[in-house]
C-alpha positions, -999 to +999 in steps of 0.1 A: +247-505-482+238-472-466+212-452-486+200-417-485+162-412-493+155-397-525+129-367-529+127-371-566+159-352-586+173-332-561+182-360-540+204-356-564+213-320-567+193-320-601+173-293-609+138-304-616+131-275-646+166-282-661+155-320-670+117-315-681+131-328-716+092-324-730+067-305-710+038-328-714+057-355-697+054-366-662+028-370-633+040-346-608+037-348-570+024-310-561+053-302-538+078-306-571+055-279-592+075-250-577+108-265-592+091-266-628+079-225-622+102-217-651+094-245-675+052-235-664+050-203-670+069-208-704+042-233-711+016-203-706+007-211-668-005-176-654-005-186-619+018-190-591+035-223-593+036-223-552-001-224-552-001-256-571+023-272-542-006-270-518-028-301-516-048-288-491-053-250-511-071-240-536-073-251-568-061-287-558-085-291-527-112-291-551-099-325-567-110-356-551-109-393-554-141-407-565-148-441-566-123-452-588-111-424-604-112-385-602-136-355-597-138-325-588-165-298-570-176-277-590-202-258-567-199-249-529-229-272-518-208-305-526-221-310-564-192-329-577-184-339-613-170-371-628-169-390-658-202-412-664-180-446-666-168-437-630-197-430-618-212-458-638-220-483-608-241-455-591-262-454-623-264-489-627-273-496-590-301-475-595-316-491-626-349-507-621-376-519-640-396-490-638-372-466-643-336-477-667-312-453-655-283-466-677-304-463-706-327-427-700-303-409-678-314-394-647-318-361-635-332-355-596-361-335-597-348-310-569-317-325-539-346-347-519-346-363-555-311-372-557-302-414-554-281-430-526-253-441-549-242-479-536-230-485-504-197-489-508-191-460-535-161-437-515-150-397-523-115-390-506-108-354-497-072-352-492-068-326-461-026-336-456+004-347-473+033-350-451+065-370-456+073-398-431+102-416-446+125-417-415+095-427-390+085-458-417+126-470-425+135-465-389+130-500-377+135-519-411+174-506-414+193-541-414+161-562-422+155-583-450+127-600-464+099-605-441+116-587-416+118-558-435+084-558-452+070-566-413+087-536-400+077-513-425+042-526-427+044-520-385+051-488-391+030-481-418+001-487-392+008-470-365+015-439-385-022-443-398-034-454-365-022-421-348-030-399-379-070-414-374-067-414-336-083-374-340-115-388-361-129-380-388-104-384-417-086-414-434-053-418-437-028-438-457+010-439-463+021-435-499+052-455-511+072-429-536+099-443-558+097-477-546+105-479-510+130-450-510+104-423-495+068-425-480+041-398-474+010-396-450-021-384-465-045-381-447-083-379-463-116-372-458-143-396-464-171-390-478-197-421-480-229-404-490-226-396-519-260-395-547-270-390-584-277-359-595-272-362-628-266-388-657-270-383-695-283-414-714-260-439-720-265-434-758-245-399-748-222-405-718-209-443-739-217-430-769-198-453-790-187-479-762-161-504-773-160-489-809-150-459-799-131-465-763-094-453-766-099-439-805-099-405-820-121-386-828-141-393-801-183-378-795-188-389-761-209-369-731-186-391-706-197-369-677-220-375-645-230-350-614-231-361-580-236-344-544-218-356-512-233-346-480-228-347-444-241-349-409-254-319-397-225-318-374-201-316-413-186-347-404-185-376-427-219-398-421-234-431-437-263-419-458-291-405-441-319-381-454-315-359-425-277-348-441-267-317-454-248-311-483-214-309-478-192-279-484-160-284-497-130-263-491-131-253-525-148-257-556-138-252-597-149-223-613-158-231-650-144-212-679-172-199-706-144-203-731-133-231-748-101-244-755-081-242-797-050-260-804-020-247-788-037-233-758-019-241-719-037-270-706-031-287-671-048-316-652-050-329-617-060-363-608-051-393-587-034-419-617-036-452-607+000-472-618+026-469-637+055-489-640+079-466-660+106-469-634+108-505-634+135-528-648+136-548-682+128-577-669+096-566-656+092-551-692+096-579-709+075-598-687+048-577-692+049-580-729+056-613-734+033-629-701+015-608-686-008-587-711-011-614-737-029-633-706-050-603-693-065-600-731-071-637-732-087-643-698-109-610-701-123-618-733-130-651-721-153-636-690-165-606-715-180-637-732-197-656-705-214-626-694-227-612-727-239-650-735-257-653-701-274-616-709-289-631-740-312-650-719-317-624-692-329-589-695-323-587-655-283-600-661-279-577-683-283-548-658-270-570-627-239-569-648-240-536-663-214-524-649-191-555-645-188-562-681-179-526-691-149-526-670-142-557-683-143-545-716-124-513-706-093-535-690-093-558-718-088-530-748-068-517-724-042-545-725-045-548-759-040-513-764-008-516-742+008-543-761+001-531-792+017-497-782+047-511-762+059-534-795+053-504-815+077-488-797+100-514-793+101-507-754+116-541-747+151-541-764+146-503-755+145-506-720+171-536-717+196-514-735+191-486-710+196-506-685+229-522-691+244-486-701+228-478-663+243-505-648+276-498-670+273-460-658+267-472-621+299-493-624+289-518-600+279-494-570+247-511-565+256-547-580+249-566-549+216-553-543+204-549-578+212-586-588+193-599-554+166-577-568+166-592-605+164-629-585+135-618-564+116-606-593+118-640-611+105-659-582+072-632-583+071-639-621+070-678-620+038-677-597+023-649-619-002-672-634-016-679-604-021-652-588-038-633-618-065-663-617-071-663-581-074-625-573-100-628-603-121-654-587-124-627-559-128-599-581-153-608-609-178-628-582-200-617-554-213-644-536-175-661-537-159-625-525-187-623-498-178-657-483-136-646-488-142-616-471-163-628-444-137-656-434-104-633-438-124-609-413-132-637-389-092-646-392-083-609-386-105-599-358-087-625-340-058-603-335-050-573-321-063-542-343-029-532-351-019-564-364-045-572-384-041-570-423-048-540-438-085-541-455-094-559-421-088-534-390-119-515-377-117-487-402-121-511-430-152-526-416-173-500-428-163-506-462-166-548-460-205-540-450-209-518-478-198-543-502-215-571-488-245-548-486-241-543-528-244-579-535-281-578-540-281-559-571-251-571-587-258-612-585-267-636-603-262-674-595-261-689-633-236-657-640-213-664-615-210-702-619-203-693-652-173-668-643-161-692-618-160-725-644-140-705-666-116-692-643-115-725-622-110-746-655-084-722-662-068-729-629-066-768-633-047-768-662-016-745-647+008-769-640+008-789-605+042-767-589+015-735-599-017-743-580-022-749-546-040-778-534-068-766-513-083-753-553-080-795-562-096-803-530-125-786-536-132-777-569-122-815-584-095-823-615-116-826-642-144-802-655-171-824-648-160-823-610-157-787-608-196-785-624-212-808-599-191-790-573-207-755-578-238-768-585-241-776-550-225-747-538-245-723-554-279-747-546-269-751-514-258-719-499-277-689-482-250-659-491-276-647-520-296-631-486-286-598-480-295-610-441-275-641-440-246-620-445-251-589-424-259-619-399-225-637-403-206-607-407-217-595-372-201-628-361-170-623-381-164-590-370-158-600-335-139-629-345-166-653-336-183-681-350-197-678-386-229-702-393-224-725-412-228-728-454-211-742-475-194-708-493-186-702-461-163-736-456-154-734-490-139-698-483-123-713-450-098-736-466-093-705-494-082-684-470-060-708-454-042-711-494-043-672-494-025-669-459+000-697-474+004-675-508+009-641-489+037-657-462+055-659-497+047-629-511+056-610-482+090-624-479+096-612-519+077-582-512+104-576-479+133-580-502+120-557-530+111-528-509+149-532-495+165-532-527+150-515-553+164-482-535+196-493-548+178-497-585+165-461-582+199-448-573+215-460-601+187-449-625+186-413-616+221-410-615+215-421-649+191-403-659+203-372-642+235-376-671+207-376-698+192-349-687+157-367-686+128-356-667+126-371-630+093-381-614+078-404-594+055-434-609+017-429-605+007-446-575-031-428-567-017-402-551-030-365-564-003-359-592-004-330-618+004-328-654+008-298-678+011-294-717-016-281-743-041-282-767-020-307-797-034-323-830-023-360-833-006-373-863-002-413-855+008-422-885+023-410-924-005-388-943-029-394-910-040-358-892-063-354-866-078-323-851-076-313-818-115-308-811-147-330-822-180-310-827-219-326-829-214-328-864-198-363-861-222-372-838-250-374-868-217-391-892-218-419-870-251-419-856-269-456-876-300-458-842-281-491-832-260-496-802-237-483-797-240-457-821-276-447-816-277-411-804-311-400-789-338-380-809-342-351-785-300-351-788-304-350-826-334-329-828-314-300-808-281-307-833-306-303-861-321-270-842-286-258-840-294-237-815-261-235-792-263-206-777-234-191-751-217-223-761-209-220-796-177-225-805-168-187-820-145-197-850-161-232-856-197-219-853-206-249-838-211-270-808-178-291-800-174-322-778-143-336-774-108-323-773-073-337-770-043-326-752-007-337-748-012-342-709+003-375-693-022-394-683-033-432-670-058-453-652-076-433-624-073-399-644-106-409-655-126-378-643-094-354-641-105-321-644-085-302-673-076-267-662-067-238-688-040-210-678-062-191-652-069-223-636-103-226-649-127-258-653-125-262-693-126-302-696-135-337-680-104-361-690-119-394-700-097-420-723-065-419-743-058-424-776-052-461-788-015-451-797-008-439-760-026-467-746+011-480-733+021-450-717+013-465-683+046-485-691+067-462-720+063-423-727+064-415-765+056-376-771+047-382-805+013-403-794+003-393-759-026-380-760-058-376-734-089-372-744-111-342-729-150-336-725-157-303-737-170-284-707-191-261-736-205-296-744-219-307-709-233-268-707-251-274-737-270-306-730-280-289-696-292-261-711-309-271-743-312-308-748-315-328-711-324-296-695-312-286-653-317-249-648-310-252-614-276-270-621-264-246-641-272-221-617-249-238-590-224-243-614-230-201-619-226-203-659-257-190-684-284-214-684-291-208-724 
């Protein structure tokens, strides 16, 4: 079947404004905002919506990818804010003994001050935006399955390849809508990037896991940092002969504060969502997959907070580890929670079989090879979920993976290497490999890996792969005396063994021998083996689900529903306002949180132990410019009806005039689901106060000079 690519509703004829059902809903691409100028400016948006459409214009130039989240710059010499939690691996790498970062803060004592964040910390300017669907589908039309995920993946590259050929930017190709368009962005990178300024954790986590994804919320979640250049401005490794950088734009922040009802909008790069997808993958994901992700992540949550008992230096090692564990898990619990309070399961089924009723079996063949493919990826789910963990949660094992994979790659051509393992991904393999040093620990990571390997022996035999039996044993007390050796045995824990062997693997040659090093060999060979597979579904999907997107916004174009494009980390926009949250009967909550509530829940333990000089200047209430005028106070937090997800983290919230007035941070638990199912009546975000961050640099943590960048009052 012969499809036309879509470009959101109008592929369709739809009007974009005519279907924005609620005005909080939906991440929008930029270049849709224009379509939505009546439903803004009713909103209260006093700008021009065709200013918003720009990526590469002001205000949106000043909203960057930052590790893995959002910021933005907020000052023309490349002083760039974030939330603490996404900045915290650049805190946490620069902990020491004589000087806790997590736990004091840190501000740099003037810019030759400021830390080298880790090395493989990233900010992503996007400079371009420019669709590409013809030039990627061009070779794929009358492919399937490998075919057609080989030839778009072909094309994929050599659209990146020429888009890098000039130097000096990154580029990617962005999959909207599931394989029916695709966009080049092209990026700046920015890899030195250092800590200007942290509060104490007791202020940027205060309440930690208590408090993550509830309201009312009294959390500093913020964090400075500078990115800088060569002297040339082009993108450099860190040096301390760079410059500053200078972006092309930077926020300017409001001295007013936000009250309930007021125009709020927010810009950020959301990671996923899956609220296009079918009811199978709905039901999936409530009945397998998050039930699993809550299980497995409280299991390594566990293991590391046993093994930090025993080890002050753990602890820090896996500082940062075991809070986005923590994060992910609530997360999933959150989303579970959220999607059966909803009911999105029967929900979802019964809108799809009135779509595929309404399509009138238009898109039959495709759709029901579609609904087979998906339940081959959902029988090896298991799996895969323990095996990308094994990667993810160690260092010395994900050393030794990525070292071999490269080795593999560089044996090929450039352009038909993997992506992650070309030449402009090397950069980023050192930088992690350079990392390791201050993130390991070997009694840690045997731990991780005997619960996730034991984990792994007991899927059934069609569900593991051999090469994990081979090495790792049957039986628990195989898989100990196994990694015992391993870990005794091998040199990976020296930062020079593996710059050494990834010199070697770089250019395809021969790594030295040890034995993480084999064990990774015959991995790999079980990941190749695993990824043939995947591809081939992967090939399939990206053929049909076109067909799946044309019956649902025919569908929902006869609803009149809103029409967007699922999250996918590229720069998206949502719009709404200031909104109170009423979860559930006889339960209010206001819109904005004041330092008031941070002495009602201060009790000087963790997590809620709020720092003297934080409740000394509370009990001075001495707030200054930043007083709330009808409160008479200084607020903290504030909530808004914006739609949000992972990788908003460190959105900045913008009021009418386009003005900073917020730092997005969390949701609420009710909302937690919304990655998955939209419910106006819970979605909320949850907002640093921008008066809040002013204050503590004024008057409690005090940066003059910061606030003179910024250019608000220093009192």
């Amino acid at each position: 079947m012969t499809r036309k690519p879509l470009t959101a509703a109008l592929a369709l004829g739809m009007s974009l404004a005519a279907v924005a059902a609620h005005a909080n809903e939906g991440m929008w691409m930029p270049t849709q905002l224009p379509e939505l100028a009546r439903t803004l400016k009713e909103a209260g948006f006093k700008g021009d919506p065709k200013q918003l459409a720009d990526v590469t214009a002001p205000p949106l130039s000043a909203v960057v990818r930052v590790g893995g989240g959002t910021g933005s710059f907020v000052s023309d010499d490349g002083l760039l804010l974030t939330n603490h939690h996404v900045a915290y691996g650049v805190i946490q790498y620069n902990a020491s003994k004589e000087h806790n970062t997590i736990d004091d803060g840190f501000i740099a004592q003037g810019r030759d001050d400021e830390r080298a964040a880790n090395p493989d910390y990233r900010v992503l300017v996007t400079v371009g935006f420019d669709k590409v669907t013809d030039e990627v589908l061009k070779d794929a039309r009358g492919k399937t399955g490998r075919g057609y995920y080989d030839a778009v993946e072909s094309a994929r590259k050599r659209i990146v390849a020429d888009c890098e050929a000039e130097g000096g930017v990154r580029c990617s190709v962005a999959n909207m809508y599931y394989g029916s368009d695709f966009y080049r962005i092209r990026q700046l990178e920015l890899t030195d990037i250092r800590l200007v300024y942290a509060p104490p954790r007791a202020i940027g986590n205060y309440g930690d896991e208590v408090d993550n994804f509830m309201w009312p919320r009294h959390t500093g979640d913020f964090t400075l940092l500078r990115a800088y250049v060569g002297k040339d401005g082009k993108p450099a490794p860190y040096s301390k002969d760079n410059v500053p950088y200078h972006p092309p734009a930077h926020l300017k922040m409001s001295l007013d504060g936000p009250k309930e009802g007021d125009y709020a909008m927010l810009a950020g790069y959301p990671g996923t969502t899956y609220r296009l997808r079918t009811a199978a993958e709905f039901a999936n994901q409530i009945d397998s997959v998050l039930p699993r992700r809550v299980e497995v992540f409280q299991q390594l949550i566990d293991v590391i907070e046993a093994q930090g008992k025993t080890s002050a230096d753990a602890r820090t090692r896996y500082a940062s580890q075991l809070q986005s564990l923590k994060n992910n898990r609530k997360r999933a619990a959150g989303e579970l929670e959220g999607l059966l309070r909803s009911d999105a399961k029967s929900q979802r089924a019964q809108d799809e079989q009135a779509m595929l009723a309404s399509a009138d079996g238009k898109y039959k063949a495709d759709i029901d090879a579609l609904f087979a493919s998906l339940a081959e990826d959902r029988a090896v789910g298991s799996s895969e979920f323990l095996v990308t963990l094994m990667s993810s949660q160690t260092q010395l094992l994900r050393s030794a993976l990525l070292l071999e994979r490269l080795r593999v790659e560089s044996l090929k051509p450039d352009a038909e290497r993997e992506a992650g393992y070309q030449q402009r991904d090397q950069a980023l393999i050192e930088g992690v490999l350079k990392q390791v040093q201050r993130r390991y620990d070997p009694t840690v990571e045997k731990a991780l890996l005997t619960a996730l390997l034991t984990r792994y022996q007991q899927l059934p035999d069609a569900q593991r792969d051999s090469h994990y039996d081979n090495l790792f044993g049957r039986t628990p007390a195989e898989l100990a005396k196994h990694l015992d050796e391993l870990y005794a045995q091998t040199k990976l824990g020296d930062e020079a063994q593996r710059l050494s062997r990834f010199e070697a693997a770089r250019k395809g040659g021969f790594i030295e021998a040890d034995p993480l090093v084999s064990v990774a060999s015959a991995l790999v060979m079980a990941q190749l083996s695993a990824e043939r597979d995947s591809k081939e579904r992967e090939g399939e999907q990206l053929r049909l689900r076109p067909s799946y997107m044309q019956a649902l916004f025919a569908w929902r174009a006869s609803q009149g529903r809103a029409v967007y494009p699922d999250a996918n980390s590229t720069l998206r926009i949502s719009y709404g306002k200031v909104e109170a949250l009423h979860p559930r009967d006889a339960v209010s909550y206001a819109p904005v949180t004041t330092v008031a509530g941070i002495v009602e829940k201060n009790t000087n333990t963790v997590p809620f132990d709020a720092p003297k000089p934080l409740l000394a200047a509370i009990a001075k209430g001495d707030f200054g410019s930043t007083a709330d005028p009808v409160l008479k106070t200084q607020t903290v937090n504030f909530l808004t009806n914006l739609d949000t997800t992972g990788g908003n983290s460190g959105s900045p919230v913008l009021n009418a005039k386009g003005e900073l007035i917020g730092l997005n941070f969390d949701s609420n638990w009710e909302s937690v689901s919304a990655s998955w199912w939209f419910d106006p009546r819970y979605k909320r975000a949850v907002h640093v106060d921008m008066r809040y961050l002013r204050w503590l640099l004024a008057k409690v943590y005090p940066a003059p000079a910061l606030l003179q960048e910024i250019g608000v009052p220093a009192e």
